[in-house]
VEXFI-115148 format. One record per residue (C-alpha): x, y, z; residue in three letters; chain. Coordinates in steps of 0.5 Angstrom, whole numbers, plus 500, padded with zeros to 3 digits. Layout:
BEGIN
xx X yy Y zz Z residuo ALA cadena A
...
***
This chain:
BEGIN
xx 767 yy 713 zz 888 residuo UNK cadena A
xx 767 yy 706 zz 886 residuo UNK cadena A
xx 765 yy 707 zz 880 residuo UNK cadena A
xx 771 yy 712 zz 878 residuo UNK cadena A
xx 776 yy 707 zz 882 residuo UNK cadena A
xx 774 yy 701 zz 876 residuo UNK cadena A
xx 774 yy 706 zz 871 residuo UNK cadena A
xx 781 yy 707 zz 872 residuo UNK cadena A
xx 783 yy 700 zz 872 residuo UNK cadena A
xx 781 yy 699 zz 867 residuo UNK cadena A
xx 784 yy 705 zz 863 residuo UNK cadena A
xx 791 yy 703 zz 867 residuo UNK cadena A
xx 788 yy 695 zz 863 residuo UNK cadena A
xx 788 yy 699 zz 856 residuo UNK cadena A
xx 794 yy 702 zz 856 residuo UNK cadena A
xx 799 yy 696 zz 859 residuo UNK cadena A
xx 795 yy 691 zz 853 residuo UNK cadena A
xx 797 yy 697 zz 848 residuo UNK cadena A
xx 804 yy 698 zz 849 residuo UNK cadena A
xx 805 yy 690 zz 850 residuo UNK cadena A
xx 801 yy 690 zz 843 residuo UNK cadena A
xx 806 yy 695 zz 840 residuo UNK cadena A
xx 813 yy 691 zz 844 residuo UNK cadena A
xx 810 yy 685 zz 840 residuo UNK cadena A
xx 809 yy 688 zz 834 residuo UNK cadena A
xx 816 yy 691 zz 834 residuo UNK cadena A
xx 819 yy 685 zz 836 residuo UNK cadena A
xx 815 yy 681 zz 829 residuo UNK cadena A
xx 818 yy 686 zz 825 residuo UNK cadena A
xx 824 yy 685 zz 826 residuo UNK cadena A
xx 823 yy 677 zz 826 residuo UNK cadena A
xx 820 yy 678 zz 820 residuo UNK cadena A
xx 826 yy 682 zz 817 residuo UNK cadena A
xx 831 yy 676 zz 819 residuo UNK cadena A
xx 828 yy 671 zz 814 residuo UNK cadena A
xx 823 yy 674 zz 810 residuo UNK cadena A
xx 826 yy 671 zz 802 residuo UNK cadena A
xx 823 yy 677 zz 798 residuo UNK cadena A
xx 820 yy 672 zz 794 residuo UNK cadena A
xx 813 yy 673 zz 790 residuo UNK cadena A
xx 809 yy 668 zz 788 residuo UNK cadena A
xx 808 yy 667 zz 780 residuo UNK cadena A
xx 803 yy 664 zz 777 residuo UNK cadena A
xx 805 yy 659 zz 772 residuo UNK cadena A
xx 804 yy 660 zz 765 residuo UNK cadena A
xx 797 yy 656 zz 762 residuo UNK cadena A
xx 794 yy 654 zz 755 residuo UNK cadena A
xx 789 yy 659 zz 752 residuo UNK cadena A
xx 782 yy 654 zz 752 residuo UNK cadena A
xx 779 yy 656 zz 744 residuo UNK cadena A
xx 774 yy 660 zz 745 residuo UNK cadena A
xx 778 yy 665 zz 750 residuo UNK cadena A
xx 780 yy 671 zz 747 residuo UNK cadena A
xx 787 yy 673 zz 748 residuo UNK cadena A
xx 788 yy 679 zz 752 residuo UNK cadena A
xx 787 yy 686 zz 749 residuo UNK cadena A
xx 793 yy 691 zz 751 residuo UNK cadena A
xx 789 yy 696 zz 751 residuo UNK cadena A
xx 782 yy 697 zz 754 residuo UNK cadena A
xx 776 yy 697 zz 751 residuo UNK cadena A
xx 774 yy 704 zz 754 residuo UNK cadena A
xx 780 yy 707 zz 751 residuo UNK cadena A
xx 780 yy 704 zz 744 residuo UNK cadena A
xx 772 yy 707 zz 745 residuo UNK cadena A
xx 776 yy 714 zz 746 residuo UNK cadena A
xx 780 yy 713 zz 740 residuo UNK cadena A
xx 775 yy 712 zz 735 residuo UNK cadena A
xx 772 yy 718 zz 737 residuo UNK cadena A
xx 777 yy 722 zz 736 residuo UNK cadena A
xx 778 yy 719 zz 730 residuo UNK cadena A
xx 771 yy 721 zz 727 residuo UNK cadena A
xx 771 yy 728 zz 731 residuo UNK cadena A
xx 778 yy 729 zz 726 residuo UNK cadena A
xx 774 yy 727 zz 720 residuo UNK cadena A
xx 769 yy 731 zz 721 residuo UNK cadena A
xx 774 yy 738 zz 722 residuo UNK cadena A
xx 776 yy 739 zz 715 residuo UNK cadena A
xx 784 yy 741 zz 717 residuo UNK cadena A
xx 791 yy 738 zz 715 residuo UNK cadena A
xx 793 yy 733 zz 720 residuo UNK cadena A
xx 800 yy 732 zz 721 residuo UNK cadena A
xx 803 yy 725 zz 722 residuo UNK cadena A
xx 809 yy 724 zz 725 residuo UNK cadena A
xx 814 yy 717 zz 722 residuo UNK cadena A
xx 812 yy 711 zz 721 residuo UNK cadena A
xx 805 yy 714 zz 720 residuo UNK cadena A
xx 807 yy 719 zz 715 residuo UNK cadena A
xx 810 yy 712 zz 710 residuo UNK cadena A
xx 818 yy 716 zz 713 residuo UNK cadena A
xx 822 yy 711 zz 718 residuo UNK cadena A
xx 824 yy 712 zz 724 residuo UNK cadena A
xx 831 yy 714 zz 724 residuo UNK cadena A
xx 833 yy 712 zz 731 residuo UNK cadena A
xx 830 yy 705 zz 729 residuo UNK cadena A
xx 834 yy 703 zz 724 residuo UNK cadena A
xx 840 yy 700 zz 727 residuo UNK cadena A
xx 836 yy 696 zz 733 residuo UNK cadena A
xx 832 yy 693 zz 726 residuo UNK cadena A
xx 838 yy 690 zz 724 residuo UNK cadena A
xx 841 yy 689 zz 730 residuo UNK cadena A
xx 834 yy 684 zz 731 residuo UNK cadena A
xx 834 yy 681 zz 724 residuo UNK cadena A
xx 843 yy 679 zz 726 residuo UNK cadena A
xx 841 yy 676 zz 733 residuo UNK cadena A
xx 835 yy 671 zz 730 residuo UNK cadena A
xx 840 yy 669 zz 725 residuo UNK cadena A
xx 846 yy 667 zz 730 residuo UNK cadena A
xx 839 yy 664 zz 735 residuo UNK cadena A
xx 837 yy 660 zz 731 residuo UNK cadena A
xx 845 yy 658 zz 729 residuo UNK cadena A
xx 845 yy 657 zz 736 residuo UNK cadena A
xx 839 yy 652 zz 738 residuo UNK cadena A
xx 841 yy 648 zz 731 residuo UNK cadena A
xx 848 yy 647 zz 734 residuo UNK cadena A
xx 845 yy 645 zz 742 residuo UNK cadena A
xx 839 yy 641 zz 739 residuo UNK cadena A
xx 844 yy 636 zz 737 residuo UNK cadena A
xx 847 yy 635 zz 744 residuo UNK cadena A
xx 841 yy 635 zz 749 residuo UNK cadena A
xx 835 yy 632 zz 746 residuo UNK cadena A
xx 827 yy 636 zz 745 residuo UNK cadena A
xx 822 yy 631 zz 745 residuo UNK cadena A
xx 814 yy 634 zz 742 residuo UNK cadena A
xx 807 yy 630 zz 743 residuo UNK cadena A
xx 804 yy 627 zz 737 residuo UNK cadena A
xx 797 yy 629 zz 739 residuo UNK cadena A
xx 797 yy 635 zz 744 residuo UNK cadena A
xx 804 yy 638 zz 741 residuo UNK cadena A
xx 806 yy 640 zz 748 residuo UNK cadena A
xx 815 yy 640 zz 748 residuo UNK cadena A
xx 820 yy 638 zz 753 residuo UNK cadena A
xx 827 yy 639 zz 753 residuo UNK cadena A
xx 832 yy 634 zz 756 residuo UNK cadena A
xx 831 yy 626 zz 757 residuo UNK cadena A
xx 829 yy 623 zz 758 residuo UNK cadena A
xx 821 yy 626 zz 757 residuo UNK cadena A
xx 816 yy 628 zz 763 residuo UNK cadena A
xx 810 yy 624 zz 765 residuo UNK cadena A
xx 806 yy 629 zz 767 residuo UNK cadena A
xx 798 yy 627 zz 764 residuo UNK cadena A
xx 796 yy 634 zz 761 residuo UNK cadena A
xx 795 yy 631 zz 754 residuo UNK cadena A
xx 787 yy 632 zz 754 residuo UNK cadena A
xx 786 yy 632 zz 746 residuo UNK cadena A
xx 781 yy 628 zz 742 residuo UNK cadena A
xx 785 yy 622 zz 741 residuo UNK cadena A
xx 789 yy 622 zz 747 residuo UNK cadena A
xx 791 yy 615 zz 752 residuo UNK cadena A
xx 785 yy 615 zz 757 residuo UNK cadena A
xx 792 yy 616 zz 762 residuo UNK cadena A
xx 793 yy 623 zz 760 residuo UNK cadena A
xx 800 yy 621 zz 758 residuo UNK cadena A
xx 804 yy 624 zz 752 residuo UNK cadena A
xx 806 yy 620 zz 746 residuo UNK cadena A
xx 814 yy 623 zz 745 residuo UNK cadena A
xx 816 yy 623 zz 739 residuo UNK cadena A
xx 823 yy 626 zz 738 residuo UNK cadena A
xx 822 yy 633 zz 736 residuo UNK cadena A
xx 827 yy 640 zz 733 residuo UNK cadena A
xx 828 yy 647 zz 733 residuo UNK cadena A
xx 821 yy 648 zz 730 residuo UNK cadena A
xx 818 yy 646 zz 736 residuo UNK cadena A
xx 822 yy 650 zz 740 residuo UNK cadena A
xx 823 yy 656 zz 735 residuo UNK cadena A
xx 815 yy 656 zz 732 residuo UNK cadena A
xx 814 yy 660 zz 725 residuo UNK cadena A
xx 810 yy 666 zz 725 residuo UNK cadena A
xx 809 yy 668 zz 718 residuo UNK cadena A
xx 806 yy 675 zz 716 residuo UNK cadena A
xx 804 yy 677 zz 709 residuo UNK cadena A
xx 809 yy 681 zz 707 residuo UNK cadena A
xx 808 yy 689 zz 705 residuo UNK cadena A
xx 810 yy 693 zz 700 residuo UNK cadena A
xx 808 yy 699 zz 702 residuo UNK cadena A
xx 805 yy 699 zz 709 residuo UNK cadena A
xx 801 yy 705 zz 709 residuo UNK cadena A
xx 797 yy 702 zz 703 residuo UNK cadena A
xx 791 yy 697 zz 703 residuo UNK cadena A
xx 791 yy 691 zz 706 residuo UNK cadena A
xx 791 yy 685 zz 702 residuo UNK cadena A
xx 785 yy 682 zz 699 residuo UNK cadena A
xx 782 yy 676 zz 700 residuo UNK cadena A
xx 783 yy 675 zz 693 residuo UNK cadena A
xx 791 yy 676 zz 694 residuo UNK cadena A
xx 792 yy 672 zz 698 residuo UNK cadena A
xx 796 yy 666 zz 693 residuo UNK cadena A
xx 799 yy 674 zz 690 residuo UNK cadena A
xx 803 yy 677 zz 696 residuo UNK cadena A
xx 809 yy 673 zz 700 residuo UNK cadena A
xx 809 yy 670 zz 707 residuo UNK cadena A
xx 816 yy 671 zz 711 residuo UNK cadena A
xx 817 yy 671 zz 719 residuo UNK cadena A
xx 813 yy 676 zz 722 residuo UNK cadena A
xx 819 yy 678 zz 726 residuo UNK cadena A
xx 823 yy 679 zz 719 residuo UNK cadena A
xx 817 yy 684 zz 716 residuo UNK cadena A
xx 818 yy 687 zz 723 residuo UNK cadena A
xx 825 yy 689 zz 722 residuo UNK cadena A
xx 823 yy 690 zz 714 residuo UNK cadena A
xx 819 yy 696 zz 715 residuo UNK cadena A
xx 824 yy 699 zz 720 residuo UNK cadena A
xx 829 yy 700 zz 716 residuo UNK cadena A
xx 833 yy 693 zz 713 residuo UNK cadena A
xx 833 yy 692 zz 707 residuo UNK cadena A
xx 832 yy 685 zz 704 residuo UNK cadena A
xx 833 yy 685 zz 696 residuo UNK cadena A
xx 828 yy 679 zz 696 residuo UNK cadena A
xx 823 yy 682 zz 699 residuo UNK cadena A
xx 822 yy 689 zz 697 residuo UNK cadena A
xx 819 yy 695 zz 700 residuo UNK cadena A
xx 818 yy 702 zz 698 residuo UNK cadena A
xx 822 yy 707 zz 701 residuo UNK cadena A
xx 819 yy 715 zz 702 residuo UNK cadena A
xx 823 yy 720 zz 701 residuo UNK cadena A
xx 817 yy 725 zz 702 residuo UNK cadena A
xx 811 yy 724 zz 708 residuo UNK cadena A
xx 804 yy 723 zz 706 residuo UNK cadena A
xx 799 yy 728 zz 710 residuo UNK cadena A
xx 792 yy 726 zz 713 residuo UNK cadena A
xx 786 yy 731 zz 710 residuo UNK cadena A
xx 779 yy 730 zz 714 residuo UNK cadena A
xx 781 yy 722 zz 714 residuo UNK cadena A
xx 784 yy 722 zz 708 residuo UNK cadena A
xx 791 yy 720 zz 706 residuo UNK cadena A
xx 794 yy 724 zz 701 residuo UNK cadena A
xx 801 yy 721 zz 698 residuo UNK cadena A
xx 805 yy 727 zz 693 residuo UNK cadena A
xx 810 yy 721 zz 691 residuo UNK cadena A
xx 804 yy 718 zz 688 residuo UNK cadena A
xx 801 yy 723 zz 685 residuo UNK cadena A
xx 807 yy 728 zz 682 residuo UNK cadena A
xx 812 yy 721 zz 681 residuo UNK cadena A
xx 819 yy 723 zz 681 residuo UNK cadena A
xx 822 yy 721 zz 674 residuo UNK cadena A
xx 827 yy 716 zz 677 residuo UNK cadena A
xx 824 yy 713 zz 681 residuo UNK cadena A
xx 827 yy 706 zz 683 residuo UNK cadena A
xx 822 yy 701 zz 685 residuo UNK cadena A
xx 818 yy 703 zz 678 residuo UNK cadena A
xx 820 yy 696 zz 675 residuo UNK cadena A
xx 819 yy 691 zz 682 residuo UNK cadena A
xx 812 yy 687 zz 681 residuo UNK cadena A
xx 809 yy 690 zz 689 residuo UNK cadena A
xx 806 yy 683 zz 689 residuo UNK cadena A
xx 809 yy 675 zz 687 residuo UNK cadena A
xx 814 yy 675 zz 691 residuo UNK cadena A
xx 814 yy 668 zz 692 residuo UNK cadena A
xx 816 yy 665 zz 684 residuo UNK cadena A
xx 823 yy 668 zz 686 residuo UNK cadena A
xx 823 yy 665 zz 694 residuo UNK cadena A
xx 832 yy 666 zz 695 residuo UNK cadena A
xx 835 yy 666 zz 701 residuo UNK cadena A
xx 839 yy 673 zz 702 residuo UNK cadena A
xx 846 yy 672 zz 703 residuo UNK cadena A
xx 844 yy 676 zz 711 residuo UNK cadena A
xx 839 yy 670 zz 712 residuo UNK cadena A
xx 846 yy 664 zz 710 residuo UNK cadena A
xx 850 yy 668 zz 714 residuo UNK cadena A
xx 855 yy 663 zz 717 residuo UNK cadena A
xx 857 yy 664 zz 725 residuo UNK cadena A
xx 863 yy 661 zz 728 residuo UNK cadena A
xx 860 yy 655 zz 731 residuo UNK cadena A
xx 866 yy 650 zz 730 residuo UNK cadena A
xx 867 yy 650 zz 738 residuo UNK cadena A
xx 865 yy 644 zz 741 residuo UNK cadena A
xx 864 yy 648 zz 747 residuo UNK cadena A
xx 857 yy 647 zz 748 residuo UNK cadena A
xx 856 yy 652 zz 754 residuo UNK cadena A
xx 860 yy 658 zz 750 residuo UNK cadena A
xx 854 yy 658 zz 744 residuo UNK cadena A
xx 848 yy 657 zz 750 residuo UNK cadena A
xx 852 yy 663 zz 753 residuo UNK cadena A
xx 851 yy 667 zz 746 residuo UNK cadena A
xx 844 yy 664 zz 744 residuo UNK cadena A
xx 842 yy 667 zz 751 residuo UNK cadena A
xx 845 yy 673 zz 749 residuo UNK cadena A
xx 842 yy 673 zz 742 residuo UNK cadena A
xx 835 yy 670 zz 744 residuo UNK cadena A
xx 835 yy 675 zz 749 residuo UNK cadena A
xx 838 yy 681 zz 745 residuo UNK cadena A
xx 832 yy 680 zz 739 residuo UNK cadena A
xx 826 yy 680 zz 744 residuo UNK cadena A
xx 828 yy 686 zz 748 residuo UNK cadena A
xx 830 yy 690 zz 740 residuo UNK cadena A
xx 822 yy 687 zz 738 residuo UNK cadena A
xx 819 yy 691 zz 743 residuo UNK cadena A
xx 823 yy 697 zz 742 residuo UNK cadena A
xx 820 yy 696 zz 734 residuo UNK cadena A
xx 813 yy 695 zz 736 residuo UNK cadena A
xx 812 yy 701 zz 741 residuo UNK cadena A
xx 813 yy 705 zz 734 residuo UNK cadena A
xx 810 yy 700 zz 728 residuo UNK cadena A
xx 804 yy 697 zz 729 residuo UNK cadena A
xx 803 yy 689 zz 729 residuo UNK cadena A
xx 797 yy 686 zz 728 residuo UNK cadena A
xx 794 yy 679 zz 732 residuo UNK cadena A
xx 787 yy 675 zz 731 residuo UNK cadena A
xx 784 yy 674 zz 738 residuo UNK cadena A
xx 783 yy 667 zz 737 residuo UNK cadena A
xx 788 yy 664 zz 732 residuo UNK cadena A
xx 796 yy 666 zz 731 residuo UNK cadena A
xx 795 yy 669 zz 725 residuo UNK cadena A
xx 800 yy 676 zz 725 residuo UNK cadena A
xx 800 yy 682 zz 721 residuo UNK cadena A
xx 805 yy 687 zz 721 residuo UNK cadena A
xx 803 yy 693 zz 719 residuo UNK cadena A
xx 797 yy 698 zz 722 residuo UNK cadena A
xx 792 yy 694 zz 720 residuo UNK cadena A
xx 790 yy 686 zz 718 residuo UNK cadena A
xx 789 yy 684 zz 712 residuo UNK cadena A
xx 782 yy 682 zz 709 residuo UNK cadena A
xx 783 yy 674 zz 708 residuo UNK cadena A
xx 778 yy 669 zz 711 residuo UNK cadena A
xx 782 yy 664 zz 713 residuo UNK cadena A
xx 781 yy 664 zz 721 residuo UNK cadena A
xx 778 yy 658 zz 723 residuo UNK cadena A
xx 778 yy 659 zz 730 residuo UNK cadena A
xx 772 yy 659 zz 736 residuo UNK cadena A
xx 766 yy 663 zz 732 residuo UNK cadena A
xx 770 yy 664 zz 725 residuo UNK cadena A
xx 763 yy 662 zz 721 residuo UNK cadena A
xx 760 yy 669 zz 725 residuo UNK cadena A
xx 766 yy 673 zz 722 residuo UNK cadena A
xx 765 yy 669 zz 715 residuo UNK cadena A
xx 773 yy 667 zz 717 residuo UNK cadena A
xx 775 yy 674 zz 719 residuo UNK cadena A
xx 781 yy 675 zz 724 residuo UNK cadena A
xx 779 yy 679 zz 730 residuo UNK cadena A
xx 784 yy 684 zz 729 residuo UNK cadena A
xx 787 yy 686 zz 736 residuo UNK cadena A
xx 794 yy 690 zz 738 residuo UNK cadena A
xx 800 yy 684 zz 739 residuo UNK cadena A
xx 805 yy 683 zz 744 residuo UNK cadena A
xx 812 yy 682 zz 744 residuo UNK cadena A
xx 809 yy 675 zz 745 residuo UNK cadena A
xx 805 yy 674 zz 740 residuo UNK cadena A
xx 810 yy 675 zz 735 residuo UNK cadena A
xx 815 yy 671 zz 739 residuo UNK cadena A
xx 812 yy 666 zz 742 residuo UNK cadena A
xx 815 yy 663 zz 749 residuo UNK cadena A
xx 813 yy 655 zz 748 residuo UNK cadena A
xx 814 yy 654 zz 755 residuo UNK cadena A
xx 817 yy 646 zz 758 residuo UNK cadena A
xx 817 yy 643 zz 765 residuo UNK cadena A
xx 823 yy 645 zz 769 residuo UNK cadena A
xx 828 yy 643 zz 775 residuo UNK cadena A
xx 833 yy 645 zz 778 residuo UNK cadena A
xx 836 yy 638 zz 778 residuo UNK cadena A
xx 834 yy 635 zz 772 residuo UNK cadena A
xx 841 yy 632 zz 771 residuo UNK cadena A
xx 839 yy 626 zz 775 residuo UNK cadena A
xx 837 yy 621 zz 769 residuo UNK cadena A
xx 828 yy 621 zz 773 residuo UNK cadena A
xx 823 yy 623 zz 769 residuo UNK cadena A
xx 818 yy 628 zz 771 residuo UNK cadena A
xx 812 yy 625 zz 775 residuo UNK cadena A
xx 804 yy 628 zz 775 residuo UNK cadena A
xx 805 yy 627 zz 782 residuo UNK cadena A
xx 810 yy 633 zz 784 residuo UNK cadena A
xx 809 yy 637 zz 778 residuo UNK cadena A
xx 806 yy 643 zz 783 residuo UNK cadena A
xx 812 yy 643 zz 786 residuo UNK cadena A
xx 816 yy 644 zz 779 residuo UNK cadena A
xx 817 yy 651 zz 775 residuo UNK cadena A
xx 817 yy 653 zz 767 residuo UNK cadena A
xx 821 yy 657 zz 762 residuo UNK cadena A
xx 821 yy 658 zz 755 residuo UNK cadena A
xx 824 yy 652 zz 751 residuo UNK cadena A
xx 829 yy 656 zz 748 residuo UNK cadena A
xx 831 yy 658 zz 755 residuo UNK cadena A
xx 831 yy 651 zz 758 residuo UNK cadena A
xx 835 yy 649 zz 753 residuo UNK cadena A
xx 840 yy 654 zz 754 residuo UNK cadena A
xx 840 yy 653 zz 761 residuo UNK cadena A
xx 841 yy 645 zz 760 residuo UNK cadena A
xx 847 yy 646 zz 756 residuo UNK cadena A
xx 850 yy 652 zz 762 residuo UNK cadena A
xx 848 yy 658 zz 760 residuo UNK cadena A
xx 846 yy 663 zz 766 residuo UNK cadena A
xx 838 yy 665 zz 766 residuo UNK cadena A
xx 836 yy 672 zz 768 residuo UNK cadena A
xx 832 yy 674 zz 774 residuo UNK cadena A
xx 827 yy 676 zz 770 residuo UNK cadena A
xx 824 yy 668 zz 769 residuo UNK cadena A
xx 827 yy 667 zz 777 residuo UNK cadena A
xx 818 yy 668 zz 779 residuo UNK cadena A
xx 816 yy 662 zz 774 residuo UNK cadena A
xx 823 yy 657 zz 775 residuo UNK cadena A
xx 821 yy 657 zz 782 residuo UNK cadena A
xx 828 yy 654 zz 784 residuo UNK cadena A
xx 827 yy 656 zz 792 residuo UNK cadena A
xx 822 yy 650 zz 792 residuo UNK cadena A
xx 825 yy 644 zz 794 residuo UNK cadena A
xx 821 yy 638 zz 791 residuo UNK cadena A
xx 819 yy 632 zz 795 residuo UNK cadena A
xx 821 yy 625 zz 794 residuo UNK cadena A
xx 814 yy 622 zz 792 residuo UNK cadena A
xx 815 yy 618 zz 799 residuo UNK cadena A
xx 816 yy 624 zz 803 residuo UNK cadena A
xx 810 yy 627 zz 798 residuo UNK cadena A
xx 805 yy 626 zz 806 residuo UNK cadena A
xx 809 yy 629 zz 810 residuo UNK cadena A
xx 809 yy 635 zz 806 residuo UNK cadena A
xx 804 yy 641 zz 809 residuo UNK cadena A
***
């Protein structure tokens, strides 16, 4: 009799501690939904040490997926259909945003050469690191062989160069052909690796001649097989265009000269178009290298577009004597193509006080390009509001102990 009296106690215990569980549970649901931010935290771009290898797209396992098909194709003795630009054919669809890409990196560059007269970029003698605005921070991340024992930069003031590197590729005249030889190497021209992008899709540049396909190639049990080559057409137009020294006649096209109105002295009208166009170039490349192949090493910057590197032992990287200075060759992103160098920023960096070490994990990053633009009044998209970090308040350094 007792025992089933306390059984019952406890039961009725059980069912009040439930529901008050639930009540409270309720009542933080909506006290959560009052001042949550629907912000995520987003870390910070950091530098590759050298003997890290860059990311790879895709997984080893499915590139081990991918080979196996390959040698299973090669074993089957039957025709192969390739589909543009494999088949040496461009991708018709593409061919606008190639030229849209190659006008858009020009009024870019238009751009950033205007503005870098009115707010000034500064770049470290040693490390290389960039900061745009003055005056420069004085966070302590130079840790290069020959830096201050304090870790500080040595400024010096810098250009667009800085803020805008150059990725040069080898420049192909048939892109479905052989790579460039070790031999080659002083033979074949260099471009910027986003101009040979926008060559093979489709713009023509009379500087820099490619081969136009008006019949596809086709695959026979892994071998190519090109009618152009073997039945030539009579009049043939690229008959008399050496496929390589390109560089003894190195001319500017008219297209790369192109004037764009920049008279204007408002400054915050051409950041606006320089947004516009920085933005504009990076989403029609990655458009373009959805369908055309581009290449990286895994340790250095070295690019190729095309469907496969080129064969120069010029890697100097981490391990290059184990490769005889060959590239390892993996797929590029978007950002090895057009690489973001990424600056210190803060949301009030008109006050005249430079950046200190002490306070730099309350500070955010962005592309120097975007960073410049954003300090002549451009507005910045939300897709870089993870990395500002502008709903962090900074601290004074006073206030820096009181911080939790």
């Amino acid at each position: 009799m007792l025992r089933g009296r306390i059984r019952n106690v406890v039961n009725l215990l059980d069912m009040i501690t439930e529901r008050s569980a639930e009540n409270f549970i309720g009542i933080n649901r909506h006290f959560c939904g009052w001042y949550s931010t629907g912000s995520s935290h987003v870390e910070l771009p950091i530098k590759r040490k050298k003997s890290e290898r860059k990311p790879l797209v895709t997984s080893v396992n499915e590139l081990k997926r991918e080979a196996r098909l390959r040698r299973k194709e090669k074993q089957m003795v039957q025709e192969n259909t390739l589909r543009p630009p494999e088949n040496g054919l461009l991708v018709k669809g593409l061919v606008p945003v190639a030229h849209e890409v190659y006008a858009a990196r020009a009024k870019l560059n238009a751009c950033v050469s205007r503005i870098a007269k009115s707010i000034a970029i500064f770049s470290c003698s040693l490390c290389g690191e960039v900061h745009v605005g003055d005056p420069p921070h004085r966070i302590r991340t130079c840790d290069v062989a020959g830096s201050l024992k304090n870790k500080e930069h040595t400024w010096e003031r810098g250009g667009v160069e800085h803020i805008l590197p150059l990725v040069e590729s080898f420049h192909l005249y048939d892109w479905v052909g052989r790579a460039v030889s070790h031999n080659e190497q002083l033979q074949v021209d260099r471009i910027p690796a986003i101009v040979e992008l926008c060559v093979q899709a489709g713009f023509d540049i009379p500087e820099y001649p490619t081969r136009r396909r008006t019949f596809p190639i086709y695959s026979l049990a892994g071998k190519v097989i090109d009618f152009e080559r073997r039945f030539p057409k009579e009049d043939n137009p690229g008959k008399d265009i050496n496929t390589y020294g390109f560089w003894d006649k190195k001319k500017k096209s008219s297209e790369e000269n192109k004037f764009f109105d920049l008279h204007s002295d408002d400054v915050q009208a051409i950041a606006i178009q320089g947004m516009e166009a920085w933005e504009r170039m990076r989403s029609g490349a990655s458009k373009l290298m959805k369908k055309y192949a581009v290449q990286t090493c895994g340790y250095c910057s070295e690019m190729q577009v095309g469907p496969k590197g080129h064969k120069v032992r010029n890697c100097q990287a981490f391990k290059h004597q184990m490769r005889d200075g060959q590239h390892a060759w993996q797929e590029a992103t978007v950002d090895d193509l057009i690489p973001p160098v990424y600056v210190w920023h803060v949301r009030d960096s008109y006050s005249g006080e430079p950046l200190v070490n002490g306070l730099k994990r309350y500070y955010g990053m962005l592309p120097a390009v975007v960073e410049l633009f954003a300090q002549a009044g451009a507005y910045v998209g939300d897709h870089y509001a993870g990395v500002m970090r502008e709903d962090v308040a900074v601290p004074e350094l006073d206030e820096l102990k009181w911080v939790v």
